[in-house]
C-alpha positions in Angstrom: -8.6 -7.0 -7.4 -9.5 -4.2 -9.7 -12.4 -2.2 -9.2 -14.9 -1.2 -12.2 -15.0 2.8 -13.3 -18.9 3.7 -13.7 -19.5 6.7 -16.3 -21.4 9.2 -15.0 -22.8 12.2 -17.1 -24.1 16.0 -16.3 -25.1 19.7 -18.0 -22.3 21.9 -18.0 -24.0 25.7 -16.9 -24.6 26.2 -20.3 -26.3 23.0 -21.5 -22.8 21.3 -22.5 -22.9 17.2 -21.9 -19.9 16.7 -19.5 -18.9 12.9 -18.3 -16.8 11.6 -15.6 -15.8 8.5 -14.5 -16.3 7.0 -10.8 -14.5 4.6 -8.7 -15.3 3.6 -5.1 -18.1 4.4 -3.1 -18.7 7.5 -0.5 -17.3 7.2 2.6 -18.7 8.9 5.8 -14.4 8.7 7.3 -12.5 10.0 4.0 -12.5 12.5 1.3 -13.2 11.8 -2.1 -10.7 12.8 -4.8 -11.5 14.4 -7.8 -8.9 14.2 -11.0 -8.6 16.5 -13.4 -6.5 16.2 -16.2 -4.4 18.2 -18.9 -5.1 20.4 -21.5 -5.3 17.4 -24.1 -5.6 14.5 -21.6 -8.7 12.7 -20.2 -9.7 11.4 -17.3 -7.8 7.8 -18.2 -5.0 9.3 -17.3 -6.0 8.8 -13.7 -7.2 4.8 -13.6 -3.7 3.9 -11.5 -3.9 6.3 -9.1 -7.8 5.7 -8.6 -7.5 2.3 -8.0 -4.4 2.7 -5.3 -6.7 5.2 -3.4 -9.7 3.1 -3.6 -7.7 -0.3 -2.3 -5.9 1.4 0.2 -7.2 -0.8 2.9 -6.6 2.1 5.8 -8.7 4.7 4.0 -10.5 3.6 0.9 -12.1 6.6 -0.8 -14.1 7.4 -3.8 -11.8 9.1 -6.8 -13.9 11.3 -9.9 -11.6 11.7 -12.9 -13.4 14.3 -15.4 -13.5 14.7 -18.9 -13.2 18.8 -19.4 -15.4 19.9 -22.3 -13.8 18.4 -25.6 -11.9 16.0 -24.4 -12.4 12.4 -24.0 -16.8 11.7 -23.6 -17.5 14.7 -22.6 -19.6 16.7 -25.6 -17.2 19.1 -28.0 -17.9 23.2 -27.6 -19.2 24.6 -31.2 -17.3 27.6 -29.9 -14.0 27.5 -29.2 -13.6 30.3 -27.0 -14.8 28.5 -23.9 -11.8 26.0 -23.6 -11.1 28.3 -20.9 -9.8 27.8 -17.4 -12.8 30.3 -16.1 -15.8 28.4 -18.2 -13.9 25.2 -17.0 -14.3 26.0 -13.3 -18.1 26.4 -13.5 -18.2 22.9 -15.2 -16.3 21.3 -12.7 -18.7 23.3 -10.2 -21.3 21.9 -11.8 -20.3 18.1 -11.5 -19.5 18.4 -7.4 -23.4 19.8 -7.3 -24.9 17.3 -9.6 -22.7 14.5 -7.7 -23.7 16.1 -4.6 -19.8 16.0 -3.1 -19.6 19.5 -1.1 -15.9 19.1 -0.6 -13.2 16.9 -1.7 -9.3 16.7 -2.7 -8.6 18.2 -5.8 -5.6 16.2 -8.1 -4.8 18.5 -11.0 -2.1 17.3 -13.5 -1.2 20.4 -15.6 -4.6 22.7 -17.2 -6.1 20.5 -14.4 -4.1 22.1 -11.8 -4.7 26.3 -13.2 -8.1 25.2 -13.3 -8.1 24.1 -9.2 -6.1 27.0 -8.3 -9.3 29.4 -10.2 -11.2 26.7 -8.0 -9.4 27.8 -4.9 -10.1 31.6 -5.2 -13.3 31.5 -6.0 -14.8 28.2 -4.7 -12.6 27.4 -1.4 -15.2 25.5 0.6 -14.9 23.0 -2.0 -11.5 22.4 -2.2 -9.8 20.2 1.2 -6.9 20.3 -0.3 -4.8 20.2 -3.5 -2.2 18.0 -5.2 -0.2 19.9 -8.3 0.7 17.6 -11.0 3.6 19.5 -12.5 1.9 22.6 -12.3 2.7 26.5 -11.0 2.1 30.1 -11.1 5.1 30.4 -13.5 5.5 28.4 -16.7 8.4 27.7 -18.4 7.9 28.9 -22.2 10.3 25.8 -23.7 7.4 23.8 -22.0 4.8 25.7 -23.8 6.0 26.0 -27.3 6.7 22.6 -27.4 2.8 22.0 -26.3 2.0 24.7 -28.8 3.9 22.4 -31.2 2.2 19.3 -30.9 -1.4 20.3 -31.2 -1.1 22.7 -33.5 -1.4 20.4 -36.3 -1.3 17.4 -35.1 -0.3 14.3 -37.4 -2.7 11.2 -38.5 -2.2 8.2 -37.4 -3.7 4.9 -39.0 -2.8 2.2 -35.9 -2.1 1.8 -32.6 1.2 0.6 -33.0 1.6 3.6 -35.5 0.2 5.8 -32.5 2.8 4.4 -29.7 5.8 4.8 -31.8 4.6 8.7 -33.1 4.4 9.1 -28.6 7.9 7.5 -28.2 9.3 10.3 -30.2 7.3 13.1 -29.1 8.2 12.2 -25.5 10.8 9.9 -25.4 13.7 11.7 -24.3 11.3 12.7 -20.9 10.1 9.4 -20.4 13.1 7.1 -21.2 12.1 4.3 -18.5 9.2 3.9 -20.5 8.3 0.6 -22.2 6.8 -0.7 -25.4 3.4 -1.8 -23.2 4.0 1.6 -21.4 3.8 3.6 -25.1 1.0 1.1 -25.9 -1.1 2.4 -22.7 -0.4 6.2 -23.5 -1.5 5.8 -27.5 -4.7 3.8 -26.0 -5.7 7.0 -23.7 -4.7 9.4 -26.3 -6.4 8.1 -29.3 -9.4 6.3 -30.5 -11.2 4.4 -33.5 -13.4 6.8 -35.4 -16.9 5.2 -35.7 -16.8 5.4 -39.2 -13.4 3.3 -39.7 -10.3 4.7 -41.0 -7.4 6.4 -39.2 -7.5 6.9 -35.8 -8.4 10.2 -34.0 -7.4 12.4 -30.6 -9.5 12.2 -27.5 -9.9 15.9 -27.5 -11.2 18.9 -30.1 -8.5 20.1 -32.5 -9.7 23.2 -31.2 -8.0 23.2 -28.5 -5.7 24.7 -30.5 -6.9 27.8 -29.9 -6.7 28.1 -26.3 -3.1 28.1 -26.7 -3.5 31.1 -29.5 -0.6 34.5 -29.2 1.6 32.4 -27.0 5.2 32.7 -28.3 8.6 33.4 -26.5 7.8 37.2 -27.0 4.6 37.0 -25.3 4.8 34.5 -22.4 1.8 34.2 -20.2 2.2 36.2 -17.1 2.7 34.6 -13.7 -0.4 33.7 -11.4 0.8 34.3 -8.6 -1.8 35.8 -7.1 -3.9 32.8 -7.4 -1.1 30.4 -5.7 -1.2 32.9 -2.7 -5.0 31.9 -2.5 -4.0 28.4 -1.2 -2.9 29.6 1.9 -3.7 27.3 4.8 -5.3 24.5 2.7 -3.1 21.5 2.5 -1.2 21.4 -0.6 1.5 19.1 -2.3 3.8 19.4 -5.5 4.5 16.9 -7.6 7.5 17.9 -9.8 9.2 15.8 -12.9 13.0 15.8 -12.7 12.8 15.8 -16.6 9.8 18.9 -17.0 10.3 21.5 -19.3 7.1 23.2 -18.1 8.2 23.8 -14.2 11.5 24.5 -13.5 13.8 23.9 -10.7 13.5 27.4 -9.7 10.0 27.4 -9.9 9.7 24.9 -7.9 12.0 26.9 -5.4 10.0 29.7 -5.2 7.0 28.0 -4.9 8.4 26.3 -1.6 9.7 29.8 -0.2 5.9 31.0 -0.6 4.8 27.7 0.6 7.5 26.4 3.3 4.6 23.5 4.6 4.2 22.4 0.7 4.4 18.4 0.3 6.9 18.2 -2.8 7.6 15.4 -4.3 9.8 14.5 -6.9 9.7 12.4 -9.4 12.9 10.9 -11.2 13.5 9.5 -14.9 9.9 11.6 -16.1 9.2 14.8 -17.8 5.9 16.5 -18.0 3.3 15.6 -16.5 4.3 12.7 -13.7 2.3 9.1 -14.8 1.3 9.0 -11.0 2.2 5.5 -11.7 5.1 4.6 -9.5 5.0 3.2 -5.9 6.9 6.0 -4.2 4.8 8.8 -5.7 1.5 7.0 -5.0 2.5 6.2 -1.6 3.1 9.6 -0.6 -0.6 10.9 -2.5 -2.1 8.2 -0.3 -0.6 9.5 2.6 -0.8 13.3 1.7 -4.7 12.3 1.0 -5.1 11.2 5.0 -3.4 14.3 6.1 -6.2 15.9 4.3 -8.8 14.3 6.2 -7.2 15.4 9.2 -6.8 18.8 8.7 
């Protein structure tokens, strides 16, 4: 039996209206999870994996999937400057405090996961662990471009179906176990109805745009790792697409020799970022979850 989301609203630092959603209840025995998505993603992007952690009968818990600031419900920045990872942290700050959650498992698929490692170096008491969704120090600039690509100018689309099949082509060769329901789901998360009719429109600020500004394969973004080092002793698990263009194999491999106690999982027939749909992956979240209570 599915469980209901409930929407739940605060002020960003500055005064920005940020919304999450909620599933499960607090529990005195487990640590709640909070989700935080990618750089053009929203916090649907997490309703699988909430519900498996909330019905998992040895440890429900209560899972928080967050809007960041332009995407999805949560109120769109008149200045573009502050789709930042730094501004981000604070508002992610700022929903723990208004939640009243003084610790908690972070899941981060992509921006969500550079935003939990800023988390970890500046706010560590928070953090009881960390799950990276496809995410590292070092980015693959193939991965980038091709991110750069797609919301740069992004085309309309009129329908759904219209929406699902523009997705399938985008992504298609990274997600080829995908099906026409699957593509459906996606265009559903990704896109809305505007309120006045018409063609449809993104869950996020064309804006974001500019976050993404003076990145080209002549000026890659420098390695962070400085703030992976900063995870040390917190429990921490890698989730890595066999298909990503964004983290590569190698990567991944020096990742693990900085990390030799990193939970790595990964995930066949997908590209960037992991669904977190499939029964393997989710089984080994749940049980990377209760380590975290543990430790």
């Amino acid at each position: 039996m599915s469980h209901q989301f409930s929407d739940v609203f605060c002020q960003a630092p500055d005064g920005l209206k940020l919304h999450a959603k909620t599933l499960g209840v607090e529990n005195n025995s487990t640590l709640p999870v909070l989700c935080l998505p990618g750089l053009t993603r929203t916090a649907d992007d997490f309703d699988v994996i909430a519900q498996a952690l909330v019905e998992n009968a040895k440890a429900p818990r209560r899972v928080i999937a967050m809007d960041f600031r332009g995407r999805g419900l949560s109120e769109y920045d008149t200045k573009p400057e502050n789709y930042n990872v730094v501004t981000e942290c604070g508002d992610v700050i700022a929903l723990l405090a208004s939640l009243k959650i003084p610790r908690a498992i972070f899941l981060g698929t992509s921006r969500g996961g550079l935003v939990s490692m800023v988390m970890a170096a500046t706010k560590p008491d928070l953090m009881a662990g960390l799950i990276l969704n496809d995410i590292g120090p070092a980015l693959e600039i193939k991965g980038l471009m091709k991110i750069v690509g797609y919301i740069a100018n992004p085309p309309p689309r009129k329908t759904f179906g219209e929406a699902a099949a523009g997705l399938k082509e985008l992504f298609g060769s990274v997600f080829p176990k995908l099906d026409d329901a699957g593509w459906m789901a996606w265009a559903h998360r990704a896109f809305r109805e505007k309120k006045d009719g018409g063609a449809l429109e993104r869950t996020y600020d064309l804006k974001l745009n500019k976050t993404l500004e003076g990145i080209d394969p002549g000026n890659p973004p420098a390695p962070i790792w400085d703030l992976f080092d900063k995870l040390a002793g917190k429990p921490l698990m890698l989730i890595h697409a066999e298909l990503s263009d964004l983290v590569s194999p190698q990567g991944v491999k020096d990742m693990v020799a900085r990390r030799p106690d990193i939970d790595l999982v990964e995930v066949p027939g997908e590209g960037h970022a992991p669904l977190l749909a499939d029964k393997p992956t989710i089984e080994r979240i749940l049980a990377f979850c209760a380590r975290c209570d543990r430790a």
